[in-house]
TORNUFI-695708 format. One record per residue (C-alpha): residue number from 1; x, y, z. Coordinates in pm, whole numbers, plus 32768, in hexadecimal, padded with zeros to 4 digits. Last residue first. Example, Ala and Ser with C-alpha at 12.3 -4.5 7.8 and 13.67 -1.06 7.14 Angstrom:
2
+-----+------+------+------+
|   i |    u |    v |    w |
+-----+------+------+------+
|   2 | 8557 | 7F96 | 82CA |
|   1 | 84CE | 7E3E | 830C |
+-----+------+------+------+
END
This chain:
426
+-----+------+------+------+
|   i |    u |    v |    w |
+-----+------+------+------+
| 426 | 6752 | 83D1 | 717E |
| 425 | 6893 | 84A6 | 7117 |
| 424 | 6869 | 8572 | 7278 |
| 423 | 688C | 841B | 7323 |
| 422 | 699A | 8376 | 7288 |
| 421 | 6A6D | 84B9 | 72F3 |
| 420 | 69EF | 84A3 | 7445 |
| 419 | 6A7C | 833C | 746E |
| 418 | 6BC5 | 8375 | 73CC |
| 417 | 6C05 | 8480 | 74BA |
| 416 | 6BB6 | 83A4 | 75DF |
| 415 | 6C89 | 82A3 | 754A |
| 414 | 6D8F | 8391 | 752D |
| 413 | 6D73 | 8417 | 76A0 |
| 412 | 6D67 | 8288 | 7713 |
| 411 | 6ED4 | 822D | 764A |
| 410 | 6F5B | 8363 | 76A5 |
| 409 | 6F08 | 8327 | 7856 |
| 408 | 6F9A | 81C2 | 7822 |
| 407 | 70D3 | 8232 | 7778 |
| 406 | 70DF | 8349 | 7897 |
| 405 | 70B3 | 8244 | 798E |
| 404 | 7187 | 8151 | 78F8 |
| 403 | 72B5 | 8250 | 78E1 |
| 402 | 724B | 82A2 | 7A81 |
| 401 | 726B | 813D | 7AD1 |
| 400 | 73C3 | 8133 | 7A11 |
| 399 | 745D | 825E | 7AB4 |
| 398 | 73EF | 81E2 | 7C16 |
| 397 | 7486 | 808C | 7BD2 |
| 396 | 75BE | 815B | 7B61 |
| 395 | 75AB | 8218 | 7CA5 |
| 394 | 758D | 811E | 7D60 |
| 393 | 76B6 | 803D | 7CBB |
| 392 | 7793 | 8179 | 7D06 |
| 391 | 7724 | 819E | 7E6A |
| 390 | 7720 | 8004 | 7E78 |
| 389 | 789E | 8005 | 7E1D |
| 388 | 7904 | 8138 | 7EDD |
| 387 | 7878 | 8079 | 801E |
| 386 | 7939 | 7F52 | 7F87 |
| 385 | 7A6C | 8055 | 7F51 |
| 384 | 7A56 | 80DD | 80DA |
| 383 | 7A31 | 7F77 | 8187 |
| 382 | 7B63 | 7EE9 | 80A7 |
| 381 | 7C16 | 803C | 80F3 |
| 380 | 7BAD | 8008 | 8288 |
| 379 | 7C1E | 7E8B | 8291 |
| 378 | 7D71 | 7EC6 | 81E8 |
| 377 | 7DA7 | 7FDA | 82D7 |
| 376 | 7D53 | 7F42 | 83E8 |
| 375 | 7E16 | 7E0D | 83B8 |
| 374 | 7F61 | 7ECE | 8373 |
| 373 | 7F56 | 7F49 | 84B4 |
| 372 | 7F0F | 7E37 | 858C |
| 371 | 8044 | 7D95 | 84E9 |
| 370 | 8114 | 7ED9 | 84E7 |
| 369 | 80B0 | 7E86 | 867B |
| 368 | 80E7 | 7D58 | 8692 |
| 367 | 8257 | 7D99 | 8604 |
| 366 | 82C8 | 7EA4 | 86DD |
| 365 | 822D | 7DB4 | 883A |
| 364 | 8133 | 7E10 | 8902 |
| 363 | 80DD | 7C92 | 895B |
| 362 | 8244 | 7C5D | 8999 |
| 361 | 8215 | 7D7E | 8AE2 |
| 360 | 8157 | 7C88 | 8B88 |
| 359 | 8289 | 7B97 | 8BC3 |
| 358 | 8360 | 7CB3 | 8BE8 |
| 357 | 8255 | 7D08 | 8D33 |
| 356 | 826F | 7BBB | 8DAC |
| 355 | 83F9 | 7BA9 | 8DC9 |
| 354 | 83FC | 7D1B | 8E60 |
| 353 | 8303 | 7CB6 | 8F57 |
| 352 | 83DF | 7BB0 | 8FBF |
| 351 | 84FD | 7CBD | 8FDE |
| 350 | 843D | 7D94 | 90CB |
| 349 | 83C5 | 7C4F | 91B1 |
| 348 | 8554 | 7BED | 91C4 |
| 347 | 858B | 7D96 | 91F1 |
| 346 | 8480 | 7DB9 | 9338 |
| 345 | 8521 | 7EDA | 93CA |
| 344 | 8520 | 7FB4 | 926F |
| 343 | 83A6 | 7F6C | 9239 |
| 342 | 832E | 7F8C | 93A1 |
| 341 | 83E7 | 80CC | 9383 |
| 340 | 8352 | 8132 | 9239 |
| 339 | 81F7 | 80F1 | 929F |
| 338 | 822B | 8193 | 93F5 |
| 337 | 82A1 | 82BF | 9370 |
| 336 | 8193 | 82D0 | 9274 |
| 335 | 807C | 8287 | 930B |
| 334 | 8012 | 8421 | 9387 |
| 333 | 7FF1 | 8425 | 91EF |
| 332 | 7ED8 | 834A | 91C9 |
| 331 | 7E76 | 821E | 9136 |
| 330 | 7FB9 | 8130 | 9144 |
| 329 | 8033 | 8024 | 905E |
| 328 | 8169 | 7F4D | 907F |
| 327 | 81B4 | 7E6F | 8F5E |
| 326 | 8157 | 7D5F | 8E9F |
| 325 | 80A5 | 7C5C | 8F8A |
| 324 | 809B | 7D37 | 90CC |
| 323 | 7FE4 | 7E32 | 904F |
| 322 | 7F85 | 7DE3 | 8EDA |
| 321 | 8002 | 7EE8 | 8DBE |
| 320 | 7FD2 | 7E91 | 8C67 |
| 319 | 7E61 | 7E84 | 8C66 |
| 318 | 7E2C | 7F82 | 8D37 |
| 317 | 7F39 | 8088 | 8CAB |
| 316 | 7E54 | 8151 | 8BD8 |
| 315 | 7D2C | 8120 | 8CF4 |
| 314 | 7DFB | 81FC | 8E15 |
| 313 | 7E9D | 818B | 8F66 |
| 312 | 7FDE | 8232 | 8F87 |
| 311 | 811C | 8183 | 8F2F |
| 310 | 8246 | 80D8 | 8FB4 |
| 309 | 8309 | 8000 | 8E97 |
| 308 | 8429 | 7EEA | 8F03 |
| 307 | 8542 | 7ED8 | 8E08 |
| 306 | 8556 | 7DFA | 8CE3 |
| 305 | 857C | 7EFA | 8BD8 |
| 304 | 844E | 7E57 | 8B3C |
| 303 | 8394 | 7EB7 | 8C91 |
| 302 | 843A | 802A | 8C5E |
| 301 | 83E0 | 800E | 8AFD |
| 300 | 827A | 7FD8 | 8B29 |
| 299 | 8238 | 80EB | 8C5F |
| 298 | 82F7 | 8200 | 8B6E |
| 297 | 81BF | 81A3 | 8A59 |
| 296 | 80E8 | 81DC | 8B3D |
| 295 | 7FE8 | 8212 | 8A1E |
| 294 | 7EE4 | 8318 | 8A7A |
| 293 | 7F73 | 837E | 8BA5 |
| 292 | 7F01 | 84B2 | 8C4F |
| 291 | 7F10 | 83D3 | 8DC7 |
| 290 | 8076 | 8425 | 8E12 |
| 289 | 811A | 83BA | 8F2B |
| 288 | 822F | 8302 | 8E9C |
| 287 | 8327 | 824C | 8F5E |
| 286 | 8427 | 815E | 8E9E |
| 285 | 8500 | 80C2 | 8FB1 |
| 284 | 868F | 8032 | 8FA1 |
| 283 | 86D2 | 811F | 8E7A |
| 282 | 87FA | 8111 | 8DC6 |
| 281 | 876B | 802B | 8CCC |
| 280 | 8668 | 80F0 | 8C5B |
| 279 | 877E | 8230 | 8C30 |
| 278 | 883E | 8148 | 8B42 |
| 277 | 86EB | 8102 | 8A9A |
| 276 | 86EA | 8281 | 8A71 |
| 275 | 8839 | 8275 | 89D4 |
| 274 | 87CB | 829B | 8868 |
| 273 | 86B7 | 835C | 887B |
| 272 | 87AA | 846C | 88F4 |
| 271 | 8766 | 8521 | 8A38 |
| 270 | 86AC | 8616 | 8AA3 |
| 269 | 8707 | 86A9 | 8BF4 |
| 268 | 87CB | 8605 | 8D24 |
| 267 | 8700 | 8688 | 8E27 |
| 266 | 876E | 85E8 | 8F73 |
| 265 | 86F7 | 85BB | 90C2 |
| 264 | 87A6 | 8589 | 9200 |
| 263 | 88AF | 8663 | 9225 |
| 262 | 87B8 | 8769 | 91D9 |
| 261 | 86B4 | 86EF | 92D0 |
| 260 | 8678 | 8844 | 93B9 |
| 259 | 851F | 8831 | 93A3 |
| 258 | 8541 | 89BC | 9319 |
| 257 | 864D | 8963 | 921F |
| 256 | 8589 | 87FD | 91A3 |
| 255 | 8437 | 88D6 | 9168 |
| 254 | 8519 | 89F1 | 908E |
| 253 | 85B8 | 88F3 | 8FB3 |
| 252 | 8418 | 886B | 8F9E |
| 251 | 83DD | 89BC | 8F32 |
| 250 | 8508 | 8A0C | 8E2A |
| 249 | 848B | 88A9 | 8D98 |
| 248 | 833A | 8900 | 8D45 |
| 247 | 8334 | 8948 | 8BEC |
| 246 | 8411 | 87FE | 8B92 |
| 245 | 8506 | 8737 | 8B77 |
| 244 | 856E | 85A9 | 8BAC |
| 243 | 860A | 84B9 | 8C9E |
| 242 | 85B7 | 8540 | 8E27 |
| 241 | 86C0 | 843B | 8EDA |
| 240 | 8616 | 842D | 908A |
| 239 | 8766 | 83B3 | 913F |
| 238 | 8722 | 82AD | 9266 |
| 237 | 8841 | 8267 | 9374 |
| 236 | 8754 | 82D0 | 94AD |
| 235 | 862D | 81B2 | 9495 |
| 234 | 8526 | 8219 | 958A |
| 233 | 85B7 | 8370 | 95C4 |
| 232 | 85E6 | 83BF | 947F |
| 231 | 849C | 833A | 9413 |
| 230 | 83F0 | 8417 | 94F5 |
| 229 | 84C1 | 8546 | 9432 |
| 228 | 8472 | 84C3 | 92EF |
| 227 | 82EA | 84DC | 9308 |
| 226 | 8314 | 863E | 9255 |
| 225 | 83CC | 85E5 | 9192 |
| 224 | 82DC | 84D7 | 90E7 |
| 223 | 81A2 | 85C8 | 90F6 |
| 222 | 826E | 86CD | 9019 |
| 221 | 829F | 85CB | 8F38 |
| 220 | 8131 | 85ED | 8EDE |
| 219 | 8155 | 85C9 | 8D82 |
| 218 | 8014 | 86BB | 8D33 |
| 217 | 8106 | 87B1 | 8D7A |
| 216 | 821A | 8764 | 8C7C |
| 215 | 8390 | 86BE | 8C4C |
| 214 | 8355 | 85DD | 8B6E |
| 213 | 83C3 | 848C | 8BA0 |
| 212 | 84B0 | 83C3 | 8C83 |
| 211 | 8484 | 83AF | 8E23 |
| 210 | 8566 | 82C2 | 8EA0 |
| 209 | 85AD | 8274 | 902D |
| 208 | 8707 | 81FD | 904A |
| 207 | 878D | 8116 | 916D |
| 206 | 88F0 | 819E | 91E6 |
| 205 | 89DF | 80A0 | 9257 |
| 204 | 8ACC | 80D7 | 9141 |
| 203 | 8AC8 | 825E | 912D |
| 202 | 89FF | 832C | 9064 |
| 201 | 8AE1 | 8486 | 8FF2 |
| 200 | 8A36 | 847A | 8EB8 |
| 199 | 8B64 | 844A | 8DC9 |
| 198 | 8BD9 | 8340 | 8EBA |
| 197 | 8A75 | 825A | 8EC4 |
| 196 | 8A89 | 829A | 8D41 |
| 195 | 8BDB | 81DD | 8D34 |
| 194 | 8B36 | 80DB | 8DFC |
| 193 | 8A37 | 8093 | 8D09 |
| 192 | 8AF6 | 80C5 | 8BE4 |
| 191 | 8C05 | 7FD7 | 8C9A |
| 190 | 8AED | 7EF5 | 8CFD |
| 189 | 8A89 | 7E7C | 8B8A |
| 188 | 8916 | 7EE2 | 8B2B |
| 187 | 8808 | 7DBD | 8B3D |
| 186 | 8711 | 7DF0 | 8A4E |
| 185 | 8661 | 7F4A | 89CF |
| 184 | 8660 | 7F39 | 8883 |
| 183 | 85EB | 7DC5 | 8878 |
| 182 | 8486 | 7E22 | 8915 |
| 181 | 8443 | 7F3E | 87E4 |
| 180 | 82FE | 7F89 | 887F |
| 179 | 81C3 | 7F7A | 8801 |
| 178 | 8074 | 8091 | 87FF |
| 177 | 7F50 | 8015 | 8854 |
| 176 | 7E46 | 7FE5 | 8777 |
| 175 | 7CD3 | 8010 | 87C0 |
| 174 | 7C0F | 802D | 8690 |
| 173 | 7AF0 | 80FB | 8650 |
| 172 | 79E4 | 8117 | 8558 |
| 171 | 7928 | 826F | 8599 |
| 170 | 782B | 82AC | 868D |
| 169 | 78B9 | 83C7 | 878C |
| 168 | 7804 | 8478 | 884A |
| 167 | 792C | 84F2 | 894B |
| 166 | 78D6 | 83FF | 8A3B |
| 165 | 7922 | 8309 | 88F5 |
| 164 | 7A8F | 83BA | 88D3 |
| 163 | 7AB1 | 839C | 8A40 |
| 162 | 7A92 | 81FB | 8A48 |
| 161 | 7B7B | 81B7 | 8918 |
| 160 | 7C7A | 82B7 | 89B0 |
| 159 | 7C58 | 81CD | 8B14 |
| 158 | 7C51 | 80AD | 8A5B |
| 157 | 7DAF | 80FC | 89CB |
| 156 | 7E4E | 816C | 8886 |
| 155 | 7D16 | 81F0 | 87E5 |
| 154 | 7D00 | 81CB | 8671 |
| 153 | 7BD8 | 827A | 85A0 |
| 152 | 7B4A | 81FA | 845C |
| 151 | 7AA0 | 82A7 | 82F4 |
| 150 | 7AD4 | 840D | 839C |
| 149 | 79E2 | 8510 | 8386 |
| 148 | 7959 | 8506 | 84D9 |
| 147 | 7ABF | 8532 | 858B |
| 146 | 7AE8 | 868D | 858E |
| 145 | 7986 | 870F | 85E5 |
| 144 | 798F | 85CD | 870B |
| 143 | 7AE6 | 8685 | 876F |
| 142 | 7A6B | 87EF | 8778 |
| 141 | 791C | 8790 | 8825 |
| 140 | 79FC | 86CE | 8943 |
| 139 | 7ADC | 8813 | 8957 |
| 138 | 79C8 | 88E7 | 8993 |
| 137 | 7948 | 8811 | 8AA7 |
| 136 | 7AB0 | 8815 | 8B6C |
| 135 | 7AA8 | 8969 | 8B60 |
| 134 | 7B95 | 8A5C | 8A8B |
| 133 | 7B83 | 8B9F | 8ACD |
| 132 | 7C13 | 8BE2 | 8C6D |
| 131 | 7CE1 | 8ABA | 8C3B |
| 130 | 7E36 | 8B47 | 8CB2 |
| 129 | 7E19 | 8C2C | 8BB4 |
| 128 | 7E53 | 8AEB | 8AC7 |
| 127 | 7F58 | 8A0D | 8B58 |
| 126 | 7E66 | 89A7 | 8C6B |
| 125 | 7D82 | 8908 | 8B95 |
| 124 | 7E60 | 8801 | 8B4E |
| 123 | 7DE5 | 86D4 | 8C17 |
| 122 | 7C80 | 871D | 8B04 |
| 121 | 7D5C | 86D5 | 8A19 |
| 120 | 7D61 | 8569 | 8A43 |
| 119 | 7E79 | 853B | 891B |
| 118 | 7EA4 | 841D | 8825 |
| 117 | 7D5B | 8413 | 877C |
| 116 | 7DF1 | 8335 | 8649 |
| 115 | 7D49 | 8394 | 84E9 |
| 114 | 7CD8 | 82B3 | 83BD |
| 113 | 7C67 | 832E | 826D |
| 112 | 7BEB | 829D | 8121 |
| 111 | 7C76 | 8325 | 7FDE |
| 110 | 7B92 | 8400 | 7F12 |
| 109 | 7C85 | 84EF | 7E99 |
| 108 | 7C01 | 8634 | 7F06 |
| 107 | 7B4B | 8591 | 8052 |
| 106 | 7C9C | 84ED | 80BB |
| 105 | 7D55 | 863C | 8075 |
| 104 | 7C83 | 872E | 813B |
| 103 | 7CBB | 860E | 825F |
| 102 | 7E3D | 85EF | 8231 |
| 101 | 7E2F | 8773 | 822D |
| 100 | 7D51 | 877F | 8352 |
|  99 | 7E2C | 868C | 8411 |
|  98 | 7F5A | 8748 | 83B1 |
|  97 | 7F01 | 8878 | 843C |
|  96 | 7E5A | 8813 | 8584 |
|  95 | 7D9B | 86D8 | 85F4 |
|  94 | 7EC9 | 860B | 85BB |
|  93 | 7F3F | 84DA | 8568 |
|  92 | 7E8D | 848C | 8426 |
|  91 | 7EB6 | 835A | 8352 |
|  90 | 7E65 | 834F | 81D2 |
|  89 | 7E34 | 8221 | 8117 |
|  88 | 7E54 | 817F | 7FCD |
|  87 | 7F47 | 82C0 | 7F5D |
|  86 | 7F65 | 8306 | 7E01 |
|  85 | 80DD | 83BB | 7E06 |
|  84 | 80C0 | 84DF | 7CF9 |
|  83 | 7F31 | 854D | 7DAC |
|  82 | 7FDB | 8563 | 7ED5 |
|  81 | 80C9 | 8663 | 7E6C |
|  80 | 7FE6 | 8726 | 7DD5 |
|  79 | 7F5A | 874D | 7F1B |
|  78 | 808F | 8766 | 7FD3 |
|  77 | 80FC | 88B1 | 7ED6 |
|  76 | 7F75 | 8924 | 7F35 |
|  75 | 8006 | 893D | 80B1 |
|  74 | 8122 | 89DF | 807D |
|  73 | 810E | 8AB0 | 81C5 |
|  72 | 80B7 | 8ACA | 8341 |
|  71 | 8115 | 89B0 | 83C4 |
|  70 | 811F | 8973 | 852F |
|  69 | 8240 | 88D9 | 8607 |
|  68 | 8264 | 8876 | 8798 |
|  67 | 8351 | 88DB | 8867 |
|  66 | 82A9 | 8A2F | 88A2 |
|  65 | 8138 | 896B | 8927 |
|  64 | 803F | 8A8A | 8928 |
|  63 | 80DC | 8B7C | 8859 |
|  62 | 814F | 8A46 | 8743 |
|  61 | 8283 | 8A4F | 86CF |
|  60 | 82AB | 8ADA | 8548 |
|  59 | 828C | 8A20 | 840B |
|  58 | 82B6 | 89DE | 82A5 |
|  57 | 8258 | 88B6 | 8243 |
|  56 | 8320 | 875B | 8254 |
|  55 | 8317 | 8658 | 814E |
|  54 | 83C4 | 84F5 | 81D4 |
|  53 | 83F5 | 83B7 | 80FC |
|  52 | 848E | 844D | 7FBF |
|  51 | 859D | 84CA | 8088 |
|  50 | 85B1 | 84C6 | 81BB |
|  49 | 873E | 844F | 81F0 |
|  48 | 87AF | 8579 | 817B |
|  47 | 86A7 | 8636 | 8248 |
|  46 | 874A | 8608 | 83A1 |
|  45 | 861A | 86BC | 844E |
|  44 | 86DC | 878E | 8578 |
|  43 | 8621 | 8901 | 8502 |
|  42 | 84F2 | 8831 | 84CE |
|  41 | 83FF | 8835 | 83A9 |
|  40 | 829B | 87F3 | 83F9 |
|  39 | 8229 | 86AA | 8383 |
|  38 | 81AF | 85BB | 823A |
|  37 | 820D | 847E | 8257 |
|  36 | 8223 | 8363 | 8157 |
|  35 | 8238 | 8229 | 81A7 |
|  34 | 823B | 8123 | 807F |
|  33 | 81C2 | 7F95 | 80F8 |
|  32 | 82A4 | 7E95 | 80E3 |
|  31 | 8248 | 7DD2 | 822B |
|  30 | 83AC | 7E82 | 82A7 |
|  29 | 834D | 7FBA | 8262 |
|  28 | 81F2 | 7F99 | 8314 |
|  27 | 82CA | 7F1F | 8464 |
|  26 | 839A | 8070 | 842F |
|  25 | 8286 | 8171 | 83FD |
|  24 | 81D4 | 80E0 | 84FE |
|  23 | 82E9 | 812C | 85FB |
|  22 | 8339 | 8281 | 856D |
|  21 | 81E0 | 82CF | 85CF |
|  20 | 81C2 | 8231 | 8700 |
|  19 | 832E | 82EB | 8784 |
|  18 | 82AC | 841C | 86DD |
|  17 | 815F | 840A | 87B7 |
|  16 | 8202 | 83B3 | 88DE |
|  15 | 82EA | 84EC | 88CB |
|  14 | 8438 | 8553 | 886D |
|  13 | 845C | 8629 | 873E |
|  12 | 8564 | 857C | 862F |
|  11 | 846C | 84F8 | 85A0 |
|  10 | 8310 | 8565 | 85A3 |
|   9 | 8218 | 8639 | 8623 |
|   8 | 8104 | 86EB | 851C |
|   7 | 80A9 | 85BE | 84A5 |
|   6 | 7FE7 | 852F | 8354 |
|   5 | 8080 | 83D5 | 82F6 |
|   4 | 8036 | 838E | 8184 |
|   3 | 803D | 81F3 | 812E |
|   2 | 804E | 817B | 7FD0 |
|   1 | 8000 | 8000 | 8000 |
+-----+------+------+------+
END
């Protein structure tokens, strides 16, 4: 098939929705399908090695999120574009720019359309005036407007399946989550490991509580600091590692200043995709205390990483994350000292969990998931050229009846005629 990937984020931007992105586009590669994205061009973008795969827009960052892109020109050149490669499919990833392009295009050329929901929007609020305009029911009628016209929708967990319907949705829906590359982030050698330990400043007997991702409110990181000083003084050799940027790391710097934990927490910054299984491995705890998750993507390649995963209770992670069976689960954020302690002071029960959780993880395997992928879209054009089919075959049936009828309607008007002639001559 001729795939088109519509996304505003992509590679090299860190985020889960690049990581699922350049995920898919991999897997469908390798079943011998063409990828093409189209994107917002990055300043970092190694474009050498883009192209004739990747398109990118022109584009500025986004006032709302600044790390992220928007376009903001050429789109008729993408247009024309489109109509040069014949895609089979097109796949949106956004709800802004280039998901209405990839829509305006779908409807122009006829091809049948699929979009994933991959953000709850409605944990963003607070990054627009501090959500004073938009309310959580506006946003709901803005994504059932933006979703209606689409031929199929994909959410990555239950819990996206289960707010797009409370938002009023009917379409056909699939729920796919996204895979993880399980082999990329194996066993790394100890010197790395210990190497990193040294560049840190952790030392040998230190356990390591990891926190990877973005950097962000609706993160709740702040909630995992803040529990660190009871989890000093149950367990006194523990270093909290913050792996990753964003627009609230200047305030959580600030938090770990006034609680006095500098020598106990570190920021290390974005790193390179590269080395984040490095930083996996490093850790002897993944905490997350997020509950904005669509994907938990982070959760997945901790437990593929092999190392123990403490999370907050929420529906994306439910099915991956069992208390006691594949990790250690608690429900609010007064638990999380405890949890982790209990966690770090129990490391034979810790490492178990470990075992069961990779075990899980296979099912969310890189390859199920181009499998998953590749189904849907196959299903959905089959679905959209039979309905295409019978609309043509309709209309043609409809074409014919109303031929007859006018045939039908001649034939009686001339007998008619032929009748009162007859009559006159008598």
């Amino acid at each position: 098939m001729n795939i088109g990937i519509f996304t505003d984020t992509y590679s090299p931007q860190i985020s889960g929705v690049a990581t699922s992105i350049l995920t898919m586009e991999t897997e469908l590669r390798k079943r011998g399908h063409n990828v093409y994205i189209f994107t917002t061009t990055d300043p970092y973008a190694n474009r050498e090695s883009e192209e004739g795969r990747v398109f990118r827009l022109p584009s500025i960052p986004f006032i709302f999120f600044p790390e992220r892109r928007i376009a903001i020109a050429g789109m008729n050149k993408f247009i024309r574009l489109v109509g040069e490669l014949n895609l089979d499919i097109i796949h949106t990833h956004t709800e802004f720019s280039l998901g209405l392009l990839g829509k305006k295009i779908a409807k122009k050329y006829s091809i049948p359309s699929i979009h994933t929901y991959h953000t709850m929007y409605e944990d963003y609020l607070h990054y627009i005036a501090k959500g004073k305009i938009l309310k959580p029911k506006m946003v709901r009628k803005m994504t059932r407007s933006f979703c209606d016209s689409y031929d199929a929708l994909i959410a990555p967990t239950e819990k996206v399946r289960h707010h797009l319907e409370e938002c009023g949705i009917r379409k056909r829906m699939y729920t796919i989550p996204t895979g993880t590359n399980i082999q990329s982030f194996g066993q790394t050698s100890s010197e790395d490991i210990e190497e990193l330990r040294r560049e840190l400043g952790i030392k040998k007997q230190d356990d390591v509580i990891l926190s990877l991702g973005r950097v962000a409110h609706e993160k709740n990181i702040d909630a995992i600091i803040q529990a660190m000083p009871a989890i000093l003084e149950g367990k006194p050799n523990v270093k909290l590692v913050i792996v990753g940027d964003g627009p609230v790391r200047k305030e959580l710097e600030e938090l770990v200043e006034k609680l006095a934990l500098s020598s106990a927490v570190i920021f290390t910054g974005a790193v390179e995709w590269c080395d984040v299984g490095l930083y996996y491995q490093l850790g002897t705890l993944f905490v997350s205390a997020s509950t904005s998750e669509t994907q938990g993507l982070t959760y997945l390649e901790a437990m593929a990483s092999r190392i123990p995963v403490v999370a907050k209770e929420d529906e994306s992670i439910a099915e991956i994350l069992v208390d006691g069976k594949t990790g250690f689960v608690f429900r609010s954020d007064d638990e999380i000292a405890e949890t982790v302690i209990h966690a770090l002071q129990n490391k034979a029960l810790a490492s178990e969990l470990a075992v069961q959780a990779l075990k899980q993880v296979n099912h969310y395997s890189s390859d199920q998931f181009g499998k998953n992928i590749e189904e849907t879209y196959l299903e959905v054009y089959n679905i959209y050229y039979s309905k295409q089919n019978r609309k043509r075959l309709n209309m043609q049936s409809t074409l014919i009846k109303s031929k007859m009828a006018s045939q039908v309607f001649s034939l009686t008007s001339n007998t008619h005629v032929r009748k009162g002639r007859s009559s006159h001559r008598d």
